[in-house]
C-alpha angles and dihedrals in degrees: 000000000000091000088076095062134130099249096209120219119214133194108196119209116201121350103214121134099319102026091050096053093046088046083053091052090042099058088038104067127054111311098214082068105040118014119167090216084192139341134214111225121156099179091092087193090071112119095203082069083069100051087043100051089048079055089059086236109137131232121222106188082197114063087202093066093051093047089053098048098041099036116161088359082084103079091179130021110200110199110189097169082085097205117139106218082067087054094044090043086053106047084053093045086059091043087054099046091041089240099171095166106050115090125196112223111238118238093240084062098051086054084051093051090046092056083041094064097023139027092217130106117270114253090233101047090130100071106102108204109061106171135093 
């Protein structure tokens, strides 16, 4: 029955604290389900580029670029970084390209996946806006 199932493809934009760990739980789990088809990480000095890299999955320091080549192949785009001029720059990327299927995960889902896979608190529990 699993074979029919929607295999979801992530960009992942910045793997700090939160994004790192759910990178870790992605590749970690089968990758018919979950695959990070690419992620956007500008500290160069992040060891997670590496694994990535080993994965064969890119990495585009600029978000823009990865949202250009992959287009509608990227089903979520979860954004940790949490700052609202990303947010902003990407809903009006889609809107450019006419991406009608990619949806950016709002930051108070990725809170409700975290409690989801672990009962600590969350590393970026002081931002205050958590919506969309």
């Amino acid at each position: 029955m699993m074979s029919d199932a929607k295999k979801i493809k992530i960009l992942m934009i910045g793997l700090g604290r939160i994004g790192g760990r759910f990178y870790e739980k992605f590749t970690a789990m089968d990758q018919s389900k979950v695959e990070i088809i690419a992620i956007s990480e500008s500290n160069m000095g992040n060891a997670l580029i590496d694994d990535a890299l080993d994965r064969g999955i890119p990495n585009y320091p600029q978000y823009e670029e990865a949202v250009k080549v992959f287009g509608e192949g990227i089903d979520i785009i979860m954004d940790t970084s949490n700052r609202t001029e990303i947010k902003l720059a990407l809903r009006k990327l889609l809107q450019e390209t006419d991406n009608r299927h990619t949806v950016i995960l709002p930051m108070v889902v990725d809170y409700l996946m975290w409690y989801l896979m672990d009962d600590k608190a969350m590393p970026q529990a002081h931002h205050k806006d958590i919506g969309y």
